[in-house]
C-alpha positions as CSV (number, residue, x, y, z in Angstrom):
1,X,18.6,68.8,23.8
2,X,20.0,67.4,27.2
3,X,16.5,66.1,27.9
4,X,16.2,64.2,24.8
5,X,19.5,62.7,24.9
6,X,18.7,61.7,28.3
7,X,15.0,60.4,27.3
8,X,16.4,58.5,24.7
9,X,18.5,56.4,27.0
10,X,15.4,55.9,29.5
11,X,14.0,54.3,26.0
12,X,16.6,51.6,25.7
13,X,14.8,48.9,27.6
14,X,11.3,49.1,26.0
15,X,12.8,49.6,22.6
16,X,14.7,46.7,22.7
17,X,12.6,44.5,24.2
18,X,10.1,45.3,21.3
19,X,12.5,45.1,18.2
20,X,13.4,41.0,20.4
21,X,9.8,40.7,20.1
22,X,9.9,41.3,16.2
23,X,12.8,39.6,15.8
24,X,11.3,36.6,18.0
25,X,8.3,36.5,15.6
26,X,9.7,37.2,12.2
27,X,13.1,36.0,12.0
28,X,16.5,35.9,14.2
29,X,18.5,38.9,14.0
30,X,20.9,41.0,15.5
31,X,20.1,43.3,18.8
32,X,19.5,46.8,18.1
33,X,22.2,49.1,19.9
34,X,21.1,51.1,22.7
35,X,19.9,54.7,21.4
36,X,22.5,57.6,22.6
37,X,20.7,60.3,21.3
38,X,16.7,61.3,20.7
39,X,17.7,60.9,16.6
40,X,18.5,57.4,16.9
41,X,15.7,56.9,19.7
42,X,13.4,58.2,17.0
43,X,14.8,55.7,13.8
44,X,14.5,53.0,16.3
45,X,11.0,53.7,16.8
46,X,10.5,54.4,13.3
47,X,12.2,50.8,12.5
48,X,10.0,49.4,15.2
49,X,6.8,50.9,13.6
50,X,7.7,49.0,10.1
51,X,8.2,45.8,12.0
52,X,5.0,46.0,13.7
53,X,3.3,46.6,10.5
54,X,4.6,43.5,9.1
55,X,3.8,41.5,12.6
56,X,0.8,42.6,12.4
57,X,0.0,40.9,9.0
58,X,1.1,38.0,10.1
59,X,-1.0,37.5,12.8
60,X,-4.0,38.1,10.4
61,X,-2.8,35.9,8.2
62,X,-2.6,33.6,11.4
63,X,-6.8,34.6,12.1
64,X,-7.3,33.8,8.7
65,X,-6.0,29.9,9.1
66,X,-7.4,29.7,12.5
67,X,-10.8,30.7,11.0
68,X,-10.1,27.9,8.4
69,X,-9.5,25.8,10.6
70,X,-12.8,26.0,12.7
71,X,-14.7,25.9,9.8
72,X,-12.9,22.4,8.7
73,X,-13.7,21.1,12.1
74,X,-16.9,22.4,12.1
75,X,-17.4,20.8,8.3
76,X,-15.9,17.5,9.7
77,X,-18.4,17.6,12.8
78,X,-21.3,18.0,10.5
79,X,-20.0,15.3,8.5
80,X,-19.7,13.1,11.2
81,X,-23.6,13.9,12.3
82,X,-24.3,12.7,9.0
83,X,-22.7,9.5,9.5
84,X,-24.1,8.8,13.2
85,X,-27.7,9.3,11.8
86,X,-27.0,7.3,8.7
87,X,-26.2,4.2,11.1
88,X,-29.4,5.3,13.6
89,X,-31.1,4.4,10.1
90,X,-30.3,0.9,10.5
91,X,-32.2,0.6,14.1
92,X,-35.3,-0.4,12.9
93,X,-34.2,-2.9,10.9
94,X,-31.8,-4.2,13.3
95,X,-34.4,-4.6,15.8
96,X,-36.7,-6.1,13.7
97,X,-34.2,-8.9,12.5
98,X,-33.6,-9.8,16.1
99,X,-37.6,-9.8,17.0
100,X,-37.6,-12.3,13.7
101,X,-36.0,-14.6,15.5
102,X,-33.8,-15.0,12.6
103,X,-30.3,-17.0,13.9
104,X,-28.8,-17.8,10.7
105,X,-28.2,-21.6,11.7
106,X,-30.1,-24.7,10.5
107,X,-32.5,-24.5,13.4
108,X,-35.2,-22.4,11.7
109,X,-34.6,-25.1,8.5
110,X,-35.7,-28.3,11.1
111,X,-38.8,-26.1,11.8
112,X,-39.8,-25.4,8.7
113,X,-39.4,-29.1,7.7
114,X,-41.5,-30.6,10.9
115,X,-43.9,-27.6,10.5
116,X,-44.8,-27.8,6.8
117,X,-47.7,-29.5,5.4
118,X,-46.3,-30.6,2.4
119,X,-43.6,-30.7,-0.3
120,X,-44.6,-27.1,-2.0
121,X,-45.0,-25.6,1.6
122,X,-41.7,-27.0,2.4
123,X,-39.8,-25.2,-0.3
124,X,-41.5,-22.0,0.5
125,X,-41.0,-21.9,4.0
126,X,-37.0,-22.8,2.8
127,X,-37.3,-19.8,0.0
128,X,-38.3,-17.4,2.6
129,X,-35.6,-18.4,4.8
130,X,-33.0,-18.1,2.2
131,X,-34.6,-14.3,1.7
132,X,-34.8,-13.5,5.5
133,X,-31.1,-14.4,5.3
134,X,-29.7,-13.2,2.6
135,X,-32.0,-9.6,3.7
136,X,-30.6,-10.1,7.2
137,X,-26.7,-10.6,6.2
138,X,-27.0,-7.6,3.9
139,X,-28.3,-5.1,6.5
140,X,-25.7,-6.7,8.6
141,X,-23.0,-5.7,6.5
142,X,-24.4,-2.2,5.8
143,X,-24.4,-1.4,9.5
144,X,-20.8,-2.7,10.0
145,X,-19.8,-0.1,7.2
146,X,-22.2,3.0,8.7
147,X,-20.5,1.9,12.0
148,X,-16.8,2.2,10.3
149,X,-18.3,5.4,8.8
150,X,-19.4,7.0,11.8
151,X,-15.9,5.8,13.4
152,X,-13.7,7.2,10.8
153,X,-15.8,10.5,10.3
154,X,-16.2,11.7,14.4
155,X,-12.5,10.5,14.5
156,X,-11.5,13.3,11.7
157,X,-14.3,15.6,13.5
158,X,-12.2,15.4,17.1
159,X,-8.8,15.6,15.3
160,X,-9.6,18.8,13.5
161,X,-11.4,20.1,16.5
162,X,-8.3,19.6,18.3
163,X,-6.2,21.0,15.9
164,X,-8.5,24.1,15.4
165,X,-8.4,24.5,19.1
166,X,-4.3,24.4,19.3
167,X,-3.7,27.1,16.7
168,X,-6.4,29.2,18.3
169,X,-4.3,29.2,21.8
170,X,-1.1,29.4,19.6
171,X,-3.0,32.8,17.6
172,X,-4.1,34.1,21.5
173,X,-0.3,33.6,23.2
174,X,0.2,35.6,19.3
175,X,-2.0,38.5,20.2
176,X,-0.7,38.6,23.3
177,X,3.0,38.8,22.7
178,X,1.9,41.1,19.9
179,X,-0.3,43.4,22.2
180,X,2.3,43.7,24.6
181,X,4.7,45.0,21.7
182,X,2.5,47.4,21.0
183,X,2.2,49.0,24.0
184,X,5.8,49.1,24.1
185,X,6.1,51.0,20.7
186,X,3.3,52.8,21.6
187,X,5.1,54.0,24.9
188,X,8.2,55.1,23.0
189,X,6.3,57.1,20.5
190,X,4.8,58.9,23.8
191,X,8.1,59.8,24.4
192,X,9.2,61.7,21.4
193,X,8.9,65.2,20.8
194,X,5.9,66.6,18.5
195,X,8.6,66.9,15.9
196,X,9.9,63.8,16.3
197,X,6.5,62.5,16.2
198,X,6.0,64.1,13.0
199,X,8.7,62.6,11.0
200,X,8.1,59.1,12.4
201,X,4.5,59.0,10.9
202,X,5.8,60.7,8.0
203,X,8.3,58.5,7.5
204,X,6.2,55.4,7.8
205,X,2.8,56.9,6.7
206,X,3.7,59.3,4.2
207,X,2.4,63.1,3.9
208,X,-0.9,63.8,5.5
209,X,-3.0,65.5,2.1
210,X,-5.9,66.9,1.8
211,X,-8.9,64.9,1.5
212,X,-11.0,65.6,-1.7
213,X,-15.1,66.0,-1.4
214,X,-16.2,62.5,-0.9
215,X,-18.6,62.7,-3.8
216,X,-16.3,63.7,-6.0
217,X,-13.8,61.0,-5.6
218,X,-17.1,58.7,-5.4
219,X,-18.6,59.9,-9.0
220,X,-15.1,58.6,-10.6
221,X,-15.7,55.1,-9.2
222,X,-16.1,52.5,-11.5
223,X,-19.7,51.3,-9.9
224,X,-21.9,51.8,-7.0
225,X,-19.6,49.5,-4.7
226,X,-16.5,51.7,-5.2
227,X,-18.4,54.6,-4.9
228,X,-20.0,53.4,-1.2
229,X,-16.4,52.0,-0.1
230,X,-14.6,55.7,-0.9
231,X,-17.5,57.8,0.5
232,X,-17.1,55.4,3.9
233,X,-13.5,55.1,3.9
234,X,-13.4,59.0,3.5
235,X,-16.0,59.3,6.4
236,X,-13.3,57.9,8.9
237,X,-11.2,60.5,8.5
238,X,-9.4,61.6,11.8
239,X,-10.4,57.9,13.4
240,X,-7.6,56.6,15.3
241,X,-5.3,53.7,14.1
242,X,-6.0,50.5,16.8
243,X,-4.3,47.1,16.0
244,X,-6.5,44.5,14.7
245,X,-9.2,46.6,14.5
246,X,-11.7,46.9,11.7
247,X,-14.4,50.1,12.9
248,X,-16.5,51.8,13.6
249,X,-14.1,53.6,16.0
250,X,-10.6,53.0,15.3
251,X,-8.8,50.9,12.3
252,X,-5.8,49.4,11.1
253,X,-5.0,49.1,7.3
254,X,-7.1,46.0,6.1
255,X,-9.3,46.8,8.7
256,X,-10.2,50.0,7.3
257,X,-10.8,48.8,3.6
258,X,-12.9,46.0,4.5
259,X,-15.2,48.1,7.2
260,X,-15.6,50.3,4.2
261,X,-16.2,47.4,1.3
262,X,-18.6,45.4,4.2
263,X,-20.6,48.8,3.8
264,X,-21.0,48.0,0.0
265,X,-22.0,44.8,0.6
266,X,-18.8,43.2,-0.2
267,X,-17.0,40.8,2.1
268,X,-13.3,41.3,2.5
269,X,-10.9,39.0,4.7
270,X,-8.9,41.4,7.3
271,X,-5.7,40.6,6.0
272,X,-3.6,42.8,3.6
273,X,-1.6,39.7,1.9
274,X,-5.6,38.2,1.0
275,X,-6.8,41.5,-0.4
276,X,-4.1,41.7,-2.7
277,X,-5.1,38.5,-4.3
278,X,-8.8,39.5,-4.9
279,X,-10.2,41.2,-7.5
280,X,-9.1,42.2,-11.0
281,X,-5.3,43.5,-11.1
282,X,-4.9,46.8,-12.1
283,X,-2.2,49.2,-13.0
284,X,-0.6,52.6,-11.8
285,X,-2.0,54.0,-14.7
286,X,-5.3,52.9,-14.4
287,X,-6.5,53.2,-10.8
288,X,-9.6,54.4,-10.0
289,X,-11.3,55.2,-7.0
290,X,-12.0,52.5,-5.0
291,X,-9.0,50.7,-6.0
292,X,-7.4,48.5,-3.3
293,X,-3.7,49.2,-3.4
294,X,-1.2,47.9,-1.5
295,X,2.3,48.0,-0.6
296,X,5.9,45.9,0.4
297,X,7.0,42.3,-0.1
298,X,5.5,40.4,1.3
299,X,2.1,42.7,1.5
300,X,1.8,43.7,4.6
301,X,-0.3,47.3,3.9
302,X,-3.2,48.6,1.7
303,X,-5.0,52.0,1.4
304,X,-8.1,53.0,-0.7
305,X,-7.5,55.3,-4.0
306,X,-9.1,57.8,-4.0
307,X,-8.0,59.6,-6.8
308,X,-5.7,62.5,-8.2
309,X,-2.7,60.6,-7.0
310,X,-4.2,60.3,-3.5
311,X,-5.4,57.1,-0.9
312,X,-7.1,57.0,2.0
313,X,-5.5,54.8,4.8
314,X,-5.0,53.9,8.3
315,X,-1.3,53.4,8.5
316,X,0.4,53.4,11.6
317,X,0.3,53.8,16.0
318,X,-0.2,57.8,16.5
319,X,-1.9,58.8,13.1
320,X,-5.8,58.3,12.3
321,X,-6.9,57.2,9.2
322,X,-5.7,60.1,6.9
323,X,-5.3,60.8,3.4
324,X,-1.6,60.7,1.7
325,X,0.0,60.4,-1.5
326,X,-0.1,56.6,-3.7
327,X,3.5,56.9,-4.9
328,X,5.4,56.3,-2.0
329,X,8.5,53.6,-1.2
330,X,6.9,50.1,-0.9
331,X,4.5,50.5,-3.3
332,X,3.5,46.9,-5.3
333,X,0.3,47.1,-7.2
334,X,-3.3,47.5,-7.3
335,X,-7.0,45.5,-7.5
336,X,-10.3,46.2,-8.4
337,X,-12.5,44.4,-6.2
338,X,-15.7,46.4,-7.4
């Protein structure tokens, strides 16, 4: 045990350097004491691990507004398109106005009273006048409001661009810091004995089960879609658990239930929080397979039922998607997206 107890103070720097990182982007706390021993080296990294899980909702929750951002500014730029050609409209008849002649002041009256050849040509020289006018003023005042249009409209367009563009670099620096965590966590758990290993993942991931045949657990689905999302979510047994990742080749938890709800044709957002607010609400008592369930408050993990008491997930740094029990600590609910 000299070598672990001797590891775990080489651990000291990364570890604490990660849980600042948490506490940096969830809330201020206290500074984690120094690990003495490979036990509390281990909890450490275990209490990292749940921290990251949580982190890492919030920066999809982060991609998610970023993404709605973009869209908005990408709305607002089509809007202000809209505008722009709306006052290129007006051109024509603009340039037409000004080959008329038309100057709005008496001038064209004293020509049409020496150029007329009599009383009734008078008055309808003067009546046309009046309606080149009146035509002329009111396309005037239409292009000073499609100008104003266009103004206001590519004025929201560049504001939300700009806005859009500031929370993407804010969501990259994010990722970055985030990434960086990671590795750190990551590097830690490298340092843990196999045992140790095990009763991190098993503390945070719950036993590993025994997957059931796939078309088993699809034939209790409710409908085609469930049954496609189990049968796919199954099929990535063993896959290894990447951050921010959403297949073919690695996963993390939202990842993994929308790669395997895309494959039924069903669009998910890669967020845990958002996929707990879809669908119909269901209870412990009436999951089927398919089922979206997810855990802690706020959500920050889901899995897939599968069944018997059973989910498919991809749950944490060192474990591949796996199958494990549903009742476990943190568990909040269910939805039927399917």
């Amino acid at each position: 045990m000299q070598r672990n107890r001797t590891t775990g103070r080489r651990w000291t720097g990364a570890v604490v350097a990660a849980t600042g990182l948490v506490a940096l982007v969830l809330a201020p706390g206290s500074a984690s004491a120094a690990p003495s021993t490979a036990d509390e080296a281990a909890q450490l990294v275990e209490e990292a691990g749940r921290q990251l899980t949580a982190v890492d909702e919030q920066v999809h929750q982060a991609e998610l507004t970023v993404a709605a951002q973009q869209q908005a500014a990408a709305e607002a730029d089509r809007a202000a398109a809209v505008a722009e050609a709306t006052l290129q409209q007006f051109e024509p008849a603009i340039r037409a106005i000004a080959q008329s002649g038309y100057t709005g002041t008496t001038r064209s009256r004293v020509a049409a009273f020496l150029g007329s050849d009599s009383a009734d040509d008078l008055v309808a020289q003067m009546t046309m006048l009046d309606l080149i006018a009146d035509h002329a003023d009111g396309v005037l005042t239409e292009v000073a409001v499609a100008q104003a249009a266009a103004d206001q409209a590519r004025a929201t367009a560049d504001a939300a661009a700009a806005e859009a563009a500031a929370a993407l670099t804010t969501l990259q620096e994010q990722q970055a810091q985030v990434q960086a965590q990671v590795d750190a966590y990551e590097a830690d758990f490298a340092r843990l004995t196999a045992a140790e290993q095990t009763r991190v993942t098993a503390a945070l991931a719950g036993p590993v089960l025994d997957a059931p045949s796939a078309a088993v657990a699809a034939a209790a689905a409710p409908g085609p879609a469930a049954a496609t999302a189990v049968q796919t979510a199954l099929g990535q047994i063993g896959d290894p658990y990447v951050w921010g990742a959403s297949g073919p080749d690695g996963f993390d938890c939202s990842g993994l239930t929308q790669y395997a709800y895309a494959a039924a044709g069903i669009s998910l957002p890669h967020s845990s929080k958002a996929q707990s607010t879809m669908g119909t609400p269901v209870s412990r008592s009436e999951l089927l397979p398919g089922d979206i369930v997810y855990f802690y408050s706020p959500v920050s993990h889901v899995g897939i039922y599968i069944g018997d008491g059973k989910m498919v997930h991809a749950r944490t740094f060192g474990q591949p998607v796996a199958v494990t029990s549903v009742d476990q600590a943190g568990y909040r609910g269910a939805v039927r997206v399917a």
